[in-house]
C-alpha distance (Angstrom), angle and dihedral (degrees) to the residues before:
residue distance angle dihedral
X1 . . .
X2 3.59 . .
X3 3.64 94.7 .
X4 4.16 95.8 50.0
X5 4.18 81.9 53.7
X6 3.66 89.9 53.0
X7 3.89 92.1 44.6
X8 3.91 91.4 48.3
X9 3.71 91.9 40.2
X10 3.95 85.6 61.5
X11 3.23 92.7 42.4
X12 4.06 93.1 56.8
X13 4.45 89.8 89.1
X14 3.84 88.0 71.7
X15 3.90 94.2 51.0
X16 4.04 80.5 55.6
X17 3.91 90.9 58.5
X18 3.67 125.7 87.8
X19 4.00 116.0 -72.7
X20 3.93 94.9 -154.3
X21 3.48 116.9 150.4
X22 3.87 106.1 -177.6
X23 3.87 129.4 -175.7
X24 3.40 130.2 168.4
X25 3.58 127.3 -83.6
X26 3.52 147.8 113.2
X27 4.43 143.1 -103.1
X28 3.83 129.7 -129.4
X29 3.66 100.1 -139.3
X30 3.84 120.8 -158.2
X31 3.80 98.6 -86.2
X32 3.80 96.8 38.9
X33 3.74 98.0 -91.3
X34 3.56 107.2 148.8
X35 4.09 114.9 -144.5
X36 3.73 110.4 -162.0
X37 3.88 115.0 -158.7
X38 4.04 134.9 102.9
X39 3.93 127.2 -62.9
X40 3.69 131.0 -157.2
X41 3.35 106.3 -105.6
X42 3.99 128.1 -156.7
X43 3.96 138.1 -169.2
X44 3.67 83.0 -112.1
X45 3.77 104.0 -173.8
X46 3.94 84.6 174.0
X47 3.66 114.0 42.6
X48 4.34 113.8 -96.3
X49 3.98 119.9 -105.9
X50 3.60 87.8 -152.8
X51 4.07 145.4 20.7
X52 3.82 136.2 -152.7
X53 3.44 117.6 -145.2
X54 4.30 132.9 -166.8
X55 3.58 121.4 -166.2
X56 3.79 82.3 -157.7
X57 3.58 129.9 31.3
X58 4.17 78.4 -138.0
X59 4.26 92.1 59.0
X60 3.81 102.6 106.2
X61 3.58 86.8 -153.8
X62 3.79 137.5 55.8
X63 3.67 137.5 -153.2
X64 3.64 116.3 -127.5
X65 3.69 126.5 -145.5
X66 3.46 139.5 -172.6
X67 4.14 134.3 -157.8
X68 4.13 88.5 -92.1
X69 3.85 101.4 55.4
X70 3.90 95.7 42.3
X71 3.52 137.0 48.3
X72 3.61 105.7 -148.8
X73 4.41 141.8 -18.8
X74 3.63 128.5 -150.0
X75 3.83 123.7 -158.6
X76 3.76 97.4 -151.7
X77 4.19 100.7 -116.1
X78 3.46 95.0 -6.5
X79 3.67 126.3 54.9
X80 3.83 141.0 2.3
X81 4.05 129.0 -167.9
X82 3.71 130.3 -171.4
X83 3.78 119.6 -155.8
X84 3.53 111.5 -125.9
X85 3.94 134.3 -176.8
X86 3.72 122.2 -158.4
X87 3.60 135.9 70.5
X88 3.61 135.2 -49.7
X89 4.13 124.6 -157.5
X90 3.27 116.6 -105.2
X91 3.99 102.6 -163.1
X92 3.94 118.6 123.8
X93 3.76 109.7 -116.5
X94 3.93 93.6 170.6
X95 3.84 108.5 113.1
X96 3.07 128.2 -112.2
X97 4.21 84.3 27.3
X98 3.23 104.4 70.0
X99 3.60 141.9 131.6
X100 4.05 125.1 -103.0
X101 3.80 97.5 -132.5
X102 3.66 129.5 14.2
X103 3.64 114.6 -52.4
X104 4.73 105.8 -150.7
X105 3.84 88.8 171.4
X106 4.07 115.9 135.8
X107 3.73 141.5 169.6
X108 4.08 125.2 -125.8
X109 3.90 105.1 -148.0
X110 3.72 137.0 105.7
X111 4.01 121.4 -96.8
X112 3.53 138.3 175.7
X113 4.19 109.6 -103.3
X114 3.39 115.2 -156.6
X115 4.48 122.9 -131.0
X116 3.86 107.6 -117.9
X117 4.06 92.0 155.3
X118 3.26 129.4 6.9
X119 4.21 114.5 -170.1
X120 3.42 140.7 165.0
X121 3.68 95.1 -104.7
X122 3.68 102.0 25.6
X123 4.05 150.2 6.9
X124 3.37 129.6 -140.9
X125 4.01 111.5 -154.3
X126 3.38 136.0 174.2
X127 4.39 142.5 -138.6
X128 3.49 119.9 -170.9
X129 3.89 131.8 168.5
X130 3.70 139.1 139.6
X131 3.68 97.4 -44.6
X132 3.71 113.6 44.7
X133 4.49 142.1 -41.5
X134 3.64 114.8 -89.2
X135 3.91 125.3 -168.4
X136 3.51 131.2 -147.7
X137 3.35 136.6 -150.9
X138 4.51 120.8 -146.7
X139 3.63 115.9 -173.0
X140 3.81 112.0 -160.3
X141 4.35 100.2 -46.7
X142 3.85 91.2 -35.8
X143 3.64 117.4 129.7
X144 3.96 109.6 -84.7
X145 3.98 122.1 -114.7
X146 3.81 129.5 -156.3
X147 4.10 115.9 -112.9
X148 3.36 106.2 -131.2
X149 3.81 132.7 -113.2
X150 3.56 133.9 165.9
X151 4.10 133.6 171.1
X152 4.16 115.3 -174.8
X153 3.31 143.9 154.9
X154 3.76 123.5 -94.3
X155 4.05 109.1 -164.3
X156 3.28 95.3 -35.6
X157 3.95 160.8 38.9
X158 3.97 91.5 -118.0
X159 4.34 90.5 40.4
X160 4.22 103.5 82.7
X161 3.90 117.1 175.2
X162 3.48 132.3 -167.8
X163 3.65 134.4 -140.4
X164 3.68 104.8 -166.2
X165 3.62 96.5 176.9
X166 4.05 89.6 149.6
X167 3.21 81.9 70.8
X168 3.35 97.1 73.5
X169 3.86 91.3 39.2
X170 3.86 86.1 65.8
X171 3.59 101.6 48.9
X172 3.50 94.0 45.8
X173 4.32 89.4 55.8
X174 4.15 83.3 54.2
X175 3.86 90.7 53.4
X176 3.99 84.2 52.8
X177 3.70 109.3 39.3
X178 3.96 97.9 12.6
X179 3.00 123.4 33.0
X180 3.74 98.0 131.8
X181 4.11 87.2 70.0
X182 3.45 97.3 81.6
X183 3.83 95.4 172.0
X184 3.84 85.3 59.5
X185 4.51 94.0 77.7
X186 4.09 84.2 52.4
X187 3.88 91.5 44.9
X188 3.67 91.4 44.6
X189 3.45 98.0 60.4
X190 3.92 96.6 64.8
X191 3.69 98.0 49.0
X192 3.86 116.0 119.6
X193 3.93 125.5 -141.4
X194 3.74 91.2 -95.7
X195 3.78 131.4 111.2
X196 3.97 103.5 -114.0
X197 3.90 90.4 51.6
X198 3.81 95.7 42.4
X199 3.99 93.0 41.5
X200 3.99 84.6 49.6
X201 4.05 94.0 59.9
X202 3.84 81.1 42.6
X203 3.54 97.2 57.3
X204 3.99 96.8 46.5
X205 4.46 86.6 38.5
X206 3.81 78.4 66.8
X207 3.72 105.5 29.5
X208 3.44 108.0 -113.2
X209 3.97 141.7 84.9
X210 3.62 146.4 -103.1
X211 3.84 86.6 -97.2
X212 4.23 78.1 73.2
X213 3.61 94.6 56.2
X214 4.11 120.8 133.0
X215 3.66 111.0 -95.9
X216 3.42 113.6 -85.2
X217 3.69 130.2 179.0
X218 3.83 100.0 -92.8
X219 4.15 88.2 61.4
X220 3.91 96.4 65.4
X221 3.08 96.2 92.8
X222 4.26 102.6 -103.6
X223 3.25 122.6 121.2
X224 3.82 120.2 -116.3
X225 3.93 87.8 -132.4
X226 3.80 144.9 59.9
X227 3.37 136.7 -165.9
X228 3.72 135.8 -149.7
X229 3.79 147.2 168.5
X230 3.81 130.6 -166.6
X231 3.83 157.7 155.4
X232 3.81 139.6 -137.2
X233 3.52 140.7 138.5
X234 3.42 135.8 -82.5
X235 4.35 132.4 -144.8
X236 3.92 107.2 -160.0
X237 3.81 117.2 -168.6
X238 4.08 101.6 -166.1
X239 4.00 114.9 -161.6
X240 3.71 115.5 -164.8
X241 4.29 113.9 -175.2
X242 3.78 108.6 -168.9
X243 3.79 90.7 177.7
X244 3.37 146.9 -9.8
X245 3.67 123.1 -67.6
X246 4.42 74.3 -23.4
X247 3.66 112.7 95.3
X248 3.64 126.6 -4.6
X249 3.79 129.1 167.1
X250 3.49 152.0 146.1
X251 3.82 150.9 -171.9
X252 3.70 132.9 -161.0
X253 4.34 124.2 -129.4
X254 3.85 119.8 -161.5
X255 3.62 112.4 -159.3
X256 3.54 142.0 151.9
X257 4.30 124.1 -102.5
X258 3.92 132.1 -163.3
X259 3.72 126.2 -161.1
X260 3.35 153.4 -176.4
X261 3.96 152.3 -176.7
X262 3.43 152.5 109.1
X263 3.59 136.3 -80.6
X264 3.68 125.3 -141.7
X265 4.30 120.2 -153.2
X266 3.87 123.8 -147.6
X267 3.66 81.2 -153.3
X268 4.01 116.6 10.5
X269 4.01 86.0 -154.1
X270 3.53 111.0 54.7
X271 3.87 90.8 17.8
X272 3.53 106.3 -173.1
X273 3.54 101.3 135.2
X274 3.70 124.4 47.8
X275 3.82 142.4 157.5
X276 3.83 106.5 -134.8
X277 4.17 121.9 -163.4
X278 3.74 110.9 -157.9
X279 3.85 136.0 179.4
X280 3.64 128.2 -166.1
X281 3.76 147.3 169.7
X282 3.71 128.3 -134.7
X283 3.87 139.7 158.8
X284 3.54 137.1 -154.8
X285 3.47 137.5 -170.4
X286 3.70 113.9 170.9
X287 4.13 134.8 178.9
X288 3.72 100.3 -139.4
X289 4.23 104.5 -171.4
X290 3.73 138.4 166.9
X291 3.99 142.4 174.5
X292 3.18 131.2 -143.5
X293 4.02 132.1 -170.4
X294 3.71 109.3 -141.3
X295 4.06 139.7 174.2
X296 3.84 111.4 -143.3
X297 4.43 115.2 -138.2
X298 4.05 81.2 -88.7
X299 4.00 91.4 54.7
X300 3.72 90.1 -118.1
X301 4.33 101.0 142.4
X302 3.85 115.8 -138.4
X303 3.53 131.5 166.1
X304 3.94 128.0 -109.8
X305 3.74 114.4 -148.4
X306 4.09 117.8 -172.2
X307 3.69 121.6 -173.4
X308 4.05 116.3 -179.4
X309 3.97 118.0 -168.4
X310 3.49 138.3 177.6
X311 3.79 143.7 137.0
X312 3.99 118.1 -114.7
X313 4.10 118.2 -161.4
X314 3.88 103.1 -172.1
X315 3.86 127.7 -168.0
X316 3.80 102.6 -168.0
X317 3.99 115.5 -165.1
X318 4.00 104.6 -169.3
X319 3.63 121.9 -168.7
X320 3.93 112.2 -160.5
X321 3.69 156.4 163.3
X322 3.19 136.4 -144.7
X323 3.63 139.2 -161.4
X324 4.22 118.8 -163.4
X325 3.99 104.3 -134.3
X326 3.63 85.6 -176.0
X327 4.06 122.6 30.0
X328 3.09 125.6 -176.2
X329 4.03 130.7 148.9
X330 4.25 86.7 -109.9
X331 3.61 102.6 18.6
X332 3.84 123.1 48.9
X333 4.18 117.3 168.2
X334 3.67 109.2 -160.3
X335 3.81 137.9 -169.1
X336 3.88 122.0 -174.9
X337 3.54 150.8 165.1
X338 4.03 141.5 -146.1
X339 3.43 155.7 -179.1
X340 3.96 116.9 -138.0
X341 3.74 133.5 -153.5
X342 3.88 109.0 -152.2
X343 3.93 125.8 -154.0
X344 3.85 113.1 -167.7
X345 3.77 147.9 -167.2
X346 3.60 136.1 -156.9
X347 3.05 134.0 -138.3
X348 4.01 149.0 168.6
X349 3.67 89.5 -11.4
X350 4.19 116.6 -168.8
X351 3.46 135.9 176.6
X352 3.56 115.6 -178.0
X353 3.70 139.5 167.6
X354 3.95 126.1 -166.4
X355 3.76 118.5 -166.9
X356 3.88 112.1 -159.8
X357 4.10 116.2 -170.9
X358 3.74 129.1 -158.4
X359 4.49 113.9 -68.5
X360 4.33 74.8 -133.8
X361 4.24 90.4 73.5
X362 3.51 109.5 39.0
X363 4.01 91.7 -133.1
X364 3.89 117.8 166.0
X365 4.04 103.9 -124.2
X366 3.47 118.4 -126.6
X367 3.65 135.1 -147.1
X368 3.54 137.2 -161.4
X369 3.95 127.4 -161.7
X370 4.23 105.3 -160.9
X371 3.83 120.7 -140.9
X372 3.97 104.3 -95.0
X373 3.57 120.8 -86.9
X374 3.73 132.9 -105.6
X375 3.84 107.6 -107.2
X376 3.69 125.3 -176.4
X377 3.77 120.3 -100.4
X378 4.16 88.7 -158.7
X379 3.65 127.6 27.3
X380 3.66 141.9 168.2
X381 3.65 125.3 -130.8
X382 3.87 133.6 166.6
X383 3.91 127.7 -130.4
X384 3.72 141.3 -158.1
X385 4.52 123.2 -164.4
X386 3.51 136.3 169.1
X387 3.68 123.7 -172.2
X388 3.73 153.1 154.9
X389 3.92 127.3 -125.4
X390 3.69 119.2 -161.7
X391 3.55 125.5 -144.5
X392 3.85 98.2 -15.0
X393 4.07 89.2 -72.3
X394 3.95 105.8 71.7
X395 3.27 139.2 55.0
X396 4.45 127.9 -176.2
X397 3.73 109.9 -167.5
X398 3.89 143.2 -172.3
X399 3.40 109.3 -167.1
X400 4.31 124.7 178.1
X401 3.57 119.0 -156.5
X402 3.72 107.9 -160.8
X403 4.17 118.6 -126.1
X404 4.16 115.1 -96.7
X405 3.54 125.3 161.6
X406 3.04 124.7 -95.6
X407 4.36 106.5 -178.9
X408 3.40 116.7 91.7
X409 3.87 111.9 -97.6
X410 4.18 112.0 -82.8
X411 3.48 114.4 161.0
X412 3.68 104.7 -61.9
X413 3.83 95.4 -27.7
X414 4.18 111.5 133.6
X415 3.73 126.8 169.9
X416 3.81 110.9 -177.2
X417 3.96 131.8 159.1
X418 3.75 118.7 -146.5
X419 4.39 103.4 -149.7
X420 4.04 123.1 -148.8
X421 3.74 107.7 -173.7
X422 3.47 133.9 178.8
X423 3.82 126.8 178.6
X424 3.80 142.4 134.0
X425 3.80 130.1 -102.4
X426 4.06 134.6 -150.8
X427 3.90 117.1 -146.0
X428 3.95 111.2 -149.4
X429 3.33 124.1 -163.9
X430 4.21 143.3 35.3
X431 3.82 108.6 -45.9
């Protein structure tokens, strides 16, 4: 573990450096003047208060801007925001969180809303921060409103009412821009305060289909997955306790690992969170010994030798996520943590001790070869890894896989193996 602290501690300059992310695209200032340049963009799961904006990606500085001083920003093939003043609710709607009666409270401020749909007769947008999702509706350029939606308690804990005032909202854009879709009023009435059922009434309010929604991150043509295969070695320190404060040893295996997986982006652009599912092979086989000095009843001192072998064949399936502290385009610097599920063999298992007496007594030394151990088949271990990929293509690792035991419980018996690996992977793929 030590070493993956070191490695991460190193690694800690990059996390200093600028986290700027910029892609062309272009600003709506107050009077319509369009200013076409690059903007920082962020895997902003709650919508930003704020962007910076180059003209040139060779401008050491940026401008920032906020929701007031602009009137919209578009992230070229991403992303698109619309500045908005007005309120926003401020009721909880998150079960179980909620409030026991209805909850009218709102806050007067300017914010960023982000383009889900953007139609002909209407837009659908969207507001999210710490508290809840809120959509909006746009009619032609008019100033957008939020549909309403509340969930509260009514008496008590196990009593949940709905206001589904949006409803209403919805139906009432059909009677204006629909109304020759009859089966829209029936299918309006089932759709949930979500964003695929509320973009799909949008879509048929303006007569088109999803294949017409704004351009969102997942239409830019890369892929929400990579894949990637490597190999490395592997230094295994086995412990094996066959009592208390009796017999403790251990012995330490170097041996080389593949892998393989997939990794899996929030957002495939900025990338700086993803969930990554790996595989790998390993195998161990490790000469755990220890000496002791004893006295027999009679005083006479001998020595007890121990010697444990055995032959491990892992398959390690690691779930994982990852966060970027440093993400660039050719340099990403990466901490993460996992939980693996271990499948293991056995093999050529020996337990043997080897009792050697003093050259003074003449005493024939004995030695003893136990029954093997019970070793588990499946076991669950935890990891730690920090790492650097270059260039969207390579990837140098230290990884740590904390000790668990792995021999069936017997009285205060424990065999466990603590795993520092170190490898290399290739990303395939467009990413």
């Amino acid at each position: 573990m030590k070493y993956i602290l070191l490695f991460t501690a190193l690694l800690c300059p990059f996390y200093a450096l600028s986290q700027a992310n910029y892609h062309k695209g272009s600003i709506t200032i107050t009077n319509d003047k369009v200013l076409i340049g690059y903007i920082d963009y962020h895997e902003w799961t709650i919508n930003p208060e704020s962007i910076h904006f180059k003209t040139s990606l060779d401008d050491k500085k940026s401008d920032i801007y906020y929701p007031a001083s602009i009137q919209s920003f578009t992230v070229d093939g991403l992303d698109g925001y619309l500045s908005y003043k007005g309120s926003i609710s401020m009721n909880k709607t998150n079960f179980p969180d909620l409030p026991v009666a209805k909850d009218t409270s709102s806050k007067e401020a300017s914010f960023f809303l982000r383009m889900i749909v953007k139609g002909n007769n209407v837009a659908l947008l969207s507001y999210t921060d710490g508290l809840k999702t809120r959509f909006f509706i746009q009619e032609k350029s008019e100033q957008p409103y939020e549909l309403g939606f509340q969930r509260y308690y009514a008496g008590s804990n196990t009593d949940i009412k709905l206001d589904n005032r949006y409803l209403g909202q919805l139906a009432d854009l059909i009677a204006r821009y629909a109304q020759s879709n009859v089966g829209m009023l029936e299918k309006v009435q089932t759709t949930a305060y979500t964003e695929d059922d509320i973009e799909g009434i949008v879509n048929m309010i303006n007569g088109t289909t999803k294949a017409n929604r704004a351009k969102r991150t997942t239409d830019n043509g890369l892929s929400s997955l990579r894949f990637f295969a490597g190999a490395g070695f592997s230094v295994a320190s086995s412990t094996f306790h066959r009592e208390p404060n009796f017999e403790n040893g251990s012995g330490t295996t170097t041996t080389p690992q593949v892998n393989f997986g997939l990794d899996i982006f929030t957002n495939p652009v900025v990338q700086k969170f993803l969930f990554r599912l790996e595989a790998g092979l390993s195998y161990i086989n490790p000469v755990i010994k220890n000496q002791q000095a004893l006295t027999t009843l009679s005083l006479l001192p001998y020595t007890l030798t121990s010697t444990y072998t055995y032959n491990q064949y892992n398959l390690r399936i690691t779930p994982q996520f990852i966060y970027n502290l440093y993400n660039a385009n050719s340099l990403k610097v990466y901490i993460d943590a996992g939980l693996i599920v271990n499948v293991s063999k056995y093999t050529n298992q020996s337990y043997v001790t080897f009792t050697t007496l003093s050259a003074d007594y003449r005493i024939t030394p004995a030695t003893v070869n136990y029954p093997p151990y019970k070793l588990e088949d499946t076991w669950i271990s935890y990891s730690f890894q920090s790492g650097v990929v270059f260039n969207k293509r390579i990837e140098l690792f230290l990884n740590y896989m904390i000790p668990s035991s792995y021999l069936t419980y017997q009285g205060g018996y424990s065999l466990q193996t603590a795993y520092y690996n170190a490898g290399v992977h290739y990303f395939f793929g467009h990413h």
